[in-house]
N, C-alpha and C positions, 0 to 999 in steps of 0.2 A: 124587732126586725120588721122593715116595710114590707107591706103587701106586695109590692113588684120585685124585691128578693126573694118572699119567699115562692113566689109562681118560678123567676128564674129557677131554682133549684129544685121544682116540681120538674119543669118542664127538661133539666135539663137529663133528672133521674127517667123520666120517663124514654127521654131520645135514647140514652144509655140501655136501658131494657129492652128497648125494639131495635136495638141494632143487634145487641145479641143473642134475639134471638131472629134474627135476620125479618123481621116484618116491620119492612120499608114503607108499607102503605100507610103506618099510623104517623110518620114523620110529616106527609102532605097534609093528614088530616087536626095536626097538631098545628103547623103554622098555618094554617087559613084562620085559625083562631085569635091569632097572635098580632098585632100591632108590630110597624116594621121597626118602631125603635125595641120593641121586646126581640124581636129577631134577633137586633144587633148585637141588644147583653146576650140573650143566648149562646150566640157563635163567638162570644167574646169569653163564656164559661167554658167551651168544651175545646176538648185535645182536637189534636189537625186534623186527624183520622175521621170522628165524628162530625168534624166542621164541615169537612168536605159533603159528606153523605149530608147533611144538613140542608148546605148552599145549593147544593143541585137539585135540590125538592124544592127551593123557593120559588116563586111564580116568577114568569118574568116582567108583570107588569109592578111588582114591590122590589125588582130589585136594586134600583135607581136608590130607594127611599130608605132601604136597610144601607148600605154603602154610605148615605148620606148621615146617618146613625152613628155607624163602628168606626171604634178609633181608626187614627192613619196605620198604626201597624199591623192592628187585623184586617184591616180595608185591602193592604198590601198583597197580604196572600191569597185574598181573593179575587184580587184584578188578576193574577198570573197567568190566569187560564182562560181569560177574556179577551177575545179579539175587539180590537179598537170601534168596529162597526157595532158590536154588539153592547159595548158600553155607551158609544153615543145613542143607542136607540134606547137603552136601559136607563139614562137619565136624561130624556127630551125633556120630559115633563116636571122635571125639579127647579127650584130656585137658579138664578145665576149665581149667586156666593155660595151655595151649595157644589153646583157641580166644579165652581171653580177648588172650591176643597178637595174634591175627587180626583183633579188635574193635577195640581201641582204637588202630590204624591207620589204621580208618576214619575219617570223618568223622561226627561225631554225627547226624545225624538216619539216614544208613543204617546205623550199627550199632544203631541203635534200630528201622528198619525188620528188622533180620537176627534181633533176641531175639524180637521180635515173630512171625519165622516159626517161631521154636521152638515146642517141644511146653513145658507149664507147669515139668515137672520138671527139665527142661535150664536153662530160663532161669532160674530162682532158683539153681542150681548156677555159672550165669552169673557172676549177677548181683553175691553175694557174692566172686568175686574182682576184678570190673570197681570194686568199692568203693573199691580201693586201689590205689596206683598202681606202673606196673607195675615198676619199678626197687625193689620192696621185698620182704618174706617175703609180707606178702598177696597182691600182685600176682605170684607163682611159685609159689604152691601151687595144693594142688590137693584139691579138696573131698573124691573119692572115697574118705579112710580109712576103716579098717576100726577101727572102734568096740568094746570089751566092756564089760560091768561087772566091779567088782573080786571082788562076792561071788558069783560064777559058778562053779560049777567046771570046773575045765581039761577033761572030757568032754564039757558043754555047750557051750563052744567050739570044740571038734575036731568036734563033731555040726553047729553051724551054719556050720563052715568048706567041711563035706565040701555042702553043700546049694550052695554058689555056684558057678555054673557056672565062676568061674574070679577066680580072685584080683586084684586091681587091679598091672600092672606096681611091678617094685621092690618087692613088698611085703616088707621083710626082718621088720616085728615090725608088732603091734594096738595100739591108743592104749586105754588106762586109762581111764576118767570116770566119773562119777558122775553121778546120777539127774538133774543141772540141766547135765550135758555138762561140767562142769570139767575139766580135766586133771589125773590123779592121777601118772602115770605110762603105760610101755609094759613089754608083755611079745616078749619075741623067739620069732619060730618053734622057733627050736632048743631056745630053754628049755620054750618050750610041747609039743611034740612030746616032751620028755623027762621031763616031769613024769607023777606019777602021776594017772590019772583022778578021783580022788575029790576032789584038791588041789583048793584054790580057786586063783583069779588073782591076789589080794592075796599070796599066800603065793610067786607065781612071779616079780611082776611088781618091776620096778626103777622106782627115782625118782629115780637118778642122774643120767640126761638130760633139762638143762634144754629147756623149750619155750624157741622161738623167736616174740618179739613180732612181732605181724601189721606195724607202722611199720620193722622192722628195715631197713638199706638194702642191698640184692643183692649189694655187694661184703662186707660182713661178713658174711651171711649162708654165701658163698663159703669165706670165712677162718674160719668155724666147722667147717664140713665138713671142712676138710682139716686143722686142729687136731684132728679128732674123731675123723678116719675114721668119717666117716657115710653109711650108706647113703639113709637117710630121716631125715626128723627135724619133728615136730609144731610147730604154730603155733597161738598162741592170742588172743585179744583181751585188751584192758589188765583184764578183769574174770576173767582167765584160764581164759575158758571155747573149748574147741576148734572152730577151722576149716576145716586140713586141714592137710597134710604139703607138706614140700618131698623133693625126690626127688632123686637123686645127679643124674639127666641133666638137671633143669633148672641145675644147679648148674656143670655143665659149660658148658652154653650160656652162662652167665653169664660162666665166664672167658674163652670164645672171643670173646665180645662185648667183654669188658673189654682184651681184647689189640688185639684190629683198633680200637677203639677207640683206645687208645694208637699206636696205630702211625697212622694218619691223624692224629689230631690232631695231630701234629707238622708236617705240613704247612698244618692251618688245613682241614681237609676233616672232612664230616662222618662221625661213626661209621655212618651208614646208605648211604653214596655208591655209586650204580650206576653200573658202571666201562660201560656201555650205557646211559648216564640220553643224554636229546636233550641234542644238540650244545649250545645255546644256554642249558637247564637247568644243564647243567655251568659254564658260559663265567661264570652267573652266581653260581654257588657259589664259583667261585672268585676271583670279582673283589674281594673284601673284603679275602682276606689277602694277593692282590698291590698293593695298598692302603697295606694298614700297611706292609708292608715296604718300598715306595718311599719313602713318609715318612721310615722310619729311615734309610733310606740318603741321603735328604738330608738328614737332621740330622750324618751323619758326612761329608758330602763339607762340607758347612756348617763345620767344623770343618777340616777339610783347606785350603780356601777361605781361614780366617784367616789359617793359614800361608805361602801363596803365595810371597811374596818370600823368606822362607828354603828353599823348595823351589829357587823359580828359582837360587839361590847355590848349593845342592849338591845336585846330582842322584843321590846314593847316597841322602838321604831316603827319595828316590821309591821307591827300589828295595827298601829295611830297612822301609817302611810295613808290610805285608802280614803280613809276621815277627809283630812284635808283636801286630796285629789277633790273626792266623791263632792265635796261641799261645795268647793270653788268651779266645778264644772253643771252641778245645777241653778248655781247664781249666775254665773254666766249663761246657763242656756234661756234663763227666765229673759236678760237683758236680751238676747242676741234676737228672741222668738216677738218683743214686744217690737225692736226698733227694725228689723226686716217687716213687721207688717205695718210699720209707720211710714218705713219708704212707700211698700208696696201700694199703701191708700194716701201719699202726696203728704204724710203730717209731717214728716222726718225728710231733712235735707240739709244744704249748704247752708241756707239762710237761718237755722237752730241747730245747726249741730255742735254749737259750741253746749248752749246749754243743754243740748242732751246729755255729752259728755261728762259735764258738769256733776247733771243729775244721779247719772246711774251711778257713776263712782261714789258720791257723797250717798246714794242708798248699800253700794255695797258695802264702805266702811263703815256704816252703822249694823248693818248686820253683822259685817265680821266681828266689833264687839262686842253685838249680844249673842251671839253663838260660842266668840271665845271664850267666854265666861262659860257659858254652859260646858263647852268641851274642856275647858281648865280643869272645873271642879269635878268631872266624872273620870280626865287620866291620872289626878294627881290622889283622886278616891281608890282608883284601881291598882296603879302600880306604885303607890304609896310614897310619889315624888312629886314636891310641888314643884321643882325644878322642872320638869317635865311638863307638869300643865302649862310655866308661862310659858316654856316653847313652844309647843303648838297651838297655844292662844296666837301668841306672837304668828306664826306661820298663817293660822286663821285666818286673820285683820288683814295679814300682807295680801293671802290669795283671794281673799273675798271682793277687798277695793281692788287687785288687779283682772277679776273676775267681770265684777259690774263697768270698769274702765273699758274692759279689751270685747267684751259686749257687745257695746256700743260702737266699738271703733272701726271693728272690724268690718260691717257689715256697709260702714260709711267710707271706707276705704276701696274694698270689693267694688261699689256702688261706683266710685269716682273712675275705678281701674278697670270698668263696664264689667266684672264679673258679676254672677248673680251671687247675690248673697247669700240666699237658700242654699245654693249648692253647693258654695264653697267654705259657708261660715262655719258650720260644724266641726268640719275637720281642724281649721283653724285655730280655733277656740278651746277646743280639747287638749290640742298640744301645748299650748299656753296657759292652764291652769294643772294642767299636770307638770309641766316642768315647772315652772313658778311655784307652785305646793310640794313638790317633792322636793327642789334646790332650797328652798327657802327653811324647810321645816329639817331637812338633813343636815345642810351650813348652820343652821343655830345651835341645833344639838351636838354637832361636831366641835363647837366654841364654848359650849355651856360641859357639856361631860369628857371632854379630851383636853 
């Protein structure tokens, strides 16, 4: 367990103890201690009752900073009770792709109430990343770069670097442009700092690193970074004139989000879900995906159901059922879990999905015949029928290759029909080696013992 789990859970038993025993003073003196992204996991571990007494003890000069921390849906319930003036004043001094996260959580007419309380220069800094939406390069960057020209010399810029009270976080290099703001290129500190003062910036500056289009979408933008090793990296509009940089730590947020993301959506829950949302909020997010899944399971008991009377005739069926299911739904979750994150990191697409297809089926039918051998010789050992064993060998082989087939297929289908694959392959998947393992392995034994 990390160090910063286990403070949360210190911190969050301790808020717990001094609420009941009503001594409120040790709650202010708990979070002066606290970093405002420890805030945010905090208010993100406790029940509403305590979040609240929590969030009114916060100072007002961190609470721009906590807000820019906690997810959108705890974010939610603590904008409720915030007037527009007092959110704009609580997040002056943050990022612009930060506060524009803040904004478009809201509901439109009070984040248009909240620009509104801004001062002119903030809201136009706004406004331009509120353009775009936020799942893109536009909607993560962040307008504050620092600008030269090319025919400046490197002392000119060392002179109007020393005059700023302080550099914009992450600054690793200055964006290049020219007189109508295009992007030419960037020069890096270290080169600039190294250069001779007379040099101009054209003669320092690099045009290696491509900008990044402001429509890019936040998982590629992601998988730039880490092909790059990039600290920062420039964005521009399709006329390729500059709008601001993305920065390594929005970049990180990205994968933290694209991970909890992936791990909920296997259950059918949302990427924003507060594990504190009211009782009945929850009861109804979730009532959708126990939905679907009842339906598939009665499309395979449906299926079971045909069988009946050669169940009633031999009762080892009953028992060998599950086998097959159980086999053919962890072959397929292996394929379905490899080519969902082949999509997700750009290896898996139109241009190989044949041979994917190809692949995972030709891996599942070799499993199915070495497994069906193994499960052969251990039904036909128990229930003393080798008749039996070839059938659910045979059922095996079937569900196995249509296991590692529908895998694969499925998630490139999803993909094509813009569903996400994550959220929807499971369910898919499931119903398709259970019916196919159950129809296949009951229709043989129905032909072989009746």
């Amino acid at each position: 367990m990390s160090d910063r789990i286990i403070r949360t859970q210190a911190s969050v038993q301790t808020i717990q103890t001094a609420l009941e025993a009503n001594e409120l003073d040790k709650l202010g003196a708990l979070l002066h201690e606290l970093h405002p992204s420890e805030i945010a996991d905090l208010l993100e571990a406790l029940p509403a009752e305590a979040r609240a007494a929590v969030w009114a003890r916060v100072d007002r000069s961190q609470e721009g900073d906590v807000l820019s921390h906690a997810s959108s849906a705890v974010r939610s319930g603590l904008l409720e009770n915030m007037a527009p003036s007092e959110l704009a004043e609580a997040t002056s001094n943050l990022d612009s792709d930060d506060i524009a996260d803040i904004l478009q959580g809201l509901p439109l007419d009070l984040a248009d109430e909240v620009l509104l309380s801004m001062d002119e220069q903030n809201r136009q800094r706004i406004a331009s990343v509120l353009t775009y939406p936020s799942d893109t390069a536009g909607g993560l960057m962040n307008v504050d770069a620092i600008t030269v020209r090319s025919d400046v010399s490197v002392d000119v810029v060392l002179r109007y670097l020393r005059r700023m009270a302080q550099l914009p976080e992450n600054t690793d290099q200055l964006m290049v442009v020219d007189r109508n703001n295009l992007f030419l290129g960037v020069i890096t500190l270290t080169n600039l700092v190294s250069a001779q003062p007379e040099q101009s910036v054209r003669d320092r500056m690099s045009t290696d690193l491509r900008p990044i289009p402001a429509d890019t979408p936040a998982r590629d933008v992601a998988t730039l970074f880490e092909q790059r090793d990039l600290i920062s990296a420039p964005v521009i509009d399709e006329s390729g004139k500059l709008l601001g940089r993305i920065t390594i730590d929005d970049v990180v947020d990205v994968i933290r989000e694209e991970i909890g993301r992936s791990l909920l959506s296997r259950a059918g829950l949302d990427e924003e879900h507060d594990i504190f949302a009211p009782l009945f909020v929850t009861v109804r997010q979730r009532t959708l995906w126990l939905a679907v899944n009842l339906s598939t399971a009665f499309l395979a008991a449906w299926v079971i159901g045909r069988f009946e009377a050669t169940i009633e005739q031999l009762v080892a069926l009953a028992v060998l059922m599950p086998v097959v299911a159980s086999m053919g739904g962890i072959a397929g979750s292996q394929t379905l879990t490899l080519v969902v994150r082949g999509i997700a990191l750009g290896q898996v697409g139109a241009a190989n999905a044949r041979a994917v297809l190809h692949r995972e089926a030709a891996v599942g039918l070799i499993n199915g015949f070495l497994w069906a051998a193994v499960v052969a010789l251990v039904a036909s050992a128990w229930f003393q029928s080798v008749d039996l064993g070839l059938v659910i060998a045979a059922a095996m082989i079937i569900n196995l290759f249509t296991a590692g087939f529908a895998g694969a297929a499925i998630p490139l289908v999803l993909k094509w029909l813009r569903v996400d694959p994550a959220l929807a392959g499971g369910v898919i998947l499931t119903t398709v080696t259970d019916v196919v393992g159950f129809f296949v392995f009951l229709g043989l034994a129905t032909r072989v013992f009746q």
